[in-house]
KEZADO-295389 format. One line per 5 residues: for each residue z negated, x, y of C-alpha. Coordinates in pm, whole numbers, plus 50000, padded with zeros to 5 digits. Each point is the difference from the previous one (the first is absolute). Layout:
<recs>
Z/X/Y  ...
</recs>
This chain:
<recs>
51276/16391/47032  49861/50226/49714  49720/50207/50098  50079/50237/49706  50203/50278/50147
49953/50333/49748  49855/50203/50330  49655/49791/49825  49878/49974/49654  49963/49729/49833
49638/49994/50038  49980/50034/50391  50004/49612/50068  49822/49951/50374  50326/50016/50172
50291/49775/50064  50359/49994/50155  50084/49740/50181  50333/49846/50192  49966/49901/50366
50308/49812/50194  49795/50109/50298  49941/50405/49910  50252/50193/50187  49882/50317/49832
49740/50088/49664  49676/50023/50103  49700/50077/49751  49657/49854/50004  49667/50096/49823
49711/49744/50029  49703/50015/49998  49954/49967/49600  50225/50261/49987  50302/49777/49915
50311/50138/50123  50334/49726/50135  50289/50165/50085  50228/49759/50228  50411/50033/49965
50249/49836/50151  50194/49759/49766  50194/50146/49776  49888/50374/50017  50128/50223/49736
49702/50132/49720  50107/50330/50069  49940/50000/50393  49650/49883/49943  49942/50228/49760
50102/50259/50216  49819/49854/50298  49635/50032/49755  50062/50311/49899  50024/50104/50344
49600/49803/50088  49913/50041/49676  49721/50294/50081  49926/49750/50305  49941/49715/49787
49785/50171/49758  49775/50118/50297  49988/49646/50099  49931/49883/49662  49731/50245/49930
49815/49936/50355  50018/49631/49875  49877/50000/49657  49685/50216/50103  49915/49742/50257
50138/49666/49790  49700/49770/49907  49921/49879/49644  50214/49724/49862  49891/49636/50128
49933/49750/49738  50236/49710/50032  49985/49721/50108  49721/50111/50265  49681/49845/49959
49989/49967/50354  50231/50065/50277  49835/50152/50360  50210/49932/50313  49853/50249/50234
50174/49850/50297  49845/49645/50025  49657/50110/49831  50109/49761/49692  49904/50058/49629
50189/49783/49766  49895/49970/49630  50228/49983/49748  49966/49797/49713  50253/49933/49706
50001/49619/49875  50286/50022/49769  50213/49729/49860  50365/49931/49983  50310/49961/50239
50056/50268/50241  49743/50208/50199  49831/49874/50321  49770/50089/50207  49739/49728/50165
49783/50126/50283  49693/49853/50031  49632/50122/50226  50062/50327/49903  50132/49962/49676
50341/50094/49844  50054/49788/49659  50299/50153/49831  50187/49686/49774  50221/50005/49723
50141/50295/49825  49708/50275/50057  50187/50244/49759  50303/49994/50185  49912/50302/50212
50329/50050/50210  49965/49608/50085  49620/50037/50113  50090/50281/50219  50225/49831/50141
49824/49721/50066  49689/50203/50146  50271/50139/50263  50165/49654/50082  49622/49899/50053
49917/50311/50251  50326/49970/50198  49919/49622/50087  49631/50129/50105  50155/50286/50192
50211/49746/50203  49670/49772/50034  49776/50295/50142  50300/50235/50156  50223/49709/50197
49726/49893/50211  49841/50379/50017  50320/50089/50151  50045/49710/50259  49637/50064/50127
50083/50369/50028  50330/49984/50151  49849/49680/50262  49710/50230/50093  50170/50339/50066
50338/49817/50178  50248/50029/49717  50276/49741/49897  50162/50006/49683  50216/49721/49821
49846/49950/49665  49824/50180/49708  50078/50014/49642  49799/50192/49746  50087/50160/49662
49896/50255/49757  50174/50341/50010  49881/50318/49870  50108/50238/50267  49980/49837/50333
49698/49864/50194  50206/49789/50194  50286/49965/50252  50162/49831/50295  50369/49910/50032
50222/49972/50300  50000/49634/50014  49611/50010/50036  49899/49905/49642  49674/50219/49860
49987/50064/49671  49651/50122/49831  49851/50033/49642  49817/49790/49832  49815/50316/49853
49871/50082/50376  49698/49735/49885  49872/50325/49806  49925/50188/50322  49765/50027/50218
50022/49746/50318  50054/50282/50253  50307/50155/49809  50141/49649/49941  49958/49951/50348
50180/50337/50120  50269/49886/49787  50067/49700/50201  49991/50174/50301  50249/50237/49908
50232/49705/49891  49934/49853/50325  50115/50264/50178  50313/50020/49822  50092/49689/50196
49992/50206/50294  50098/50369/49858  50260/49960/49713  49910/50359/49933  49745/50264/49944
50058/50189/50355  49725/50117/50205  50014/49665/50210  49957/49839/49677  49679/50189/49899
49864/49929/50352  50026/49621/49983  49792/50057/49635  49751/50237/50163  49937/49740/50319
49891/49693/49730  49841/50267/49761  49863/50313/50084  49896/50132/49641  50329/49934/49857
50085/50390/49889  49681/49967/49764  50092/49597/49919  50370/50112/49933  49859/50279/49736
49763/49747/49858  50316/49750/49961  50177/50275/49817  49732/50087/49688  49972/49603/50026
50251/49905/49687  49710/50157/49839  49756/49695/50036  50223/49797/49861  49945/49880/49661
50218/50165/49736  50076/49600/49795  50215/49912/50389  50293/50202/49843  49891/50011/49637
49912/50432/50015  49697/50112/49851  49912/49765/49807  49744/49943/49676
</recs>
């Protein structure tokens, strides 16, 4: 869907609409950049959303404003080096060119970049495809050591890269986390999996809930804040904002 509803000028390009099959209702979004996503339901008439940003629109702003004068300078891409807090690794990124499609080959703690370096959207996407399958190297067996030594069982693990949630845990058992969680610091990844864990117990956010998270990890009020201000240790080039 067109993001350019006349509510904006022209000019005003960090935002986006886009359609969910899953969105029951709109619901707006400012990042941390300052970008704003505004998520409909398919098929929502221009004029409804319209009417639904004019109605956040001095919300938004506020948002957008606290955003900018916190935002850090533009990154130059493709990093020079990429620092995964998590696991304590620093991978250097180095751009060998030549043709065919883009690939990445990890090597010590080297990144070599092949083929088409000027194909920016491909290299991106390449980085990412290369940090998912390292989050599911360091996270999958992070998880199972975590869940063996507090008592948890869970039926399997899959990881992707989202920009809103941390992670999640369905009713079947499966736990879902972000790749981008190898940006934060060990403690916060590891309150993350705790609180996933406990979902396998507590479908829910009740008191009980809370109590099974506070008996594995005492400091999780401060964690849980940390986790929130964490999309802002992870690198801008993951979903191609704020780039040079």
């Amino acid at each position: 869907m067109s993001s350019q509803l006349s509510l904006w000028s022209e000019q005003d390009v960090g935002w986006s609409v886009r359609e969910s099959q899953r969105a029951r209702r709109m619901v707006v979004r400012v990042f941390h950049t300052g970008r704003v996503e505004v998520v409909v339901p398919l098929r929502t008439p221009p004029r409804l959303i319209e009417g639904f940003l004019a109605r956040h629109r001095s919300w938004i702003e506020r948002k957008r404003a606290e955003a900018r004068r916190t935002a850090a300078p533009p990154e130059p891409f493709p990093p020079l080096a990429i620092e995964l807090i998590a696991c304590a690794e620093r991978w250097r990124v180095h751009l060998a060119g030549g043709g065919g499609p883009v690939r990445v080959r990890a090597a010590g703690e080297l990144l070599t970049v092949g083929g088409d370096a000027g194909n920016r959207v491909a290299v991106r996407m390449a980085l990412r495809r290369w940090l998912q399958e390292r989050a599911q190297a360091v996270l999958a067996p992070a998880l199972d050591a975590c869940a063996r030594e507090l008592g948890f069982c869970y039926a399997r693990m899959v990881v992707r890269c989202q920009r809103t949630r941390w992670g999640s845990c369905s009713a079947r058992g499966t736990i879902s986390l972000n790749g981008c969680l190898l940006f934060l610091p060990p403690d916060v990844v590891r309150y993350l999996m705790i609180h996933e864990l406990a979902h396998t117990r507590h479908m829910n956010h009740s008191a009980r809930f809370w109590q099974c998270v506070a008996r594995y990890c005492p400091e999780y009020r401060r964690l849980d804040r940390a986790l929130l201000q964490g999309w802002r240790h992870v690198p801008a080039w993951v979903f191609g904002e704020g780039t040079a």
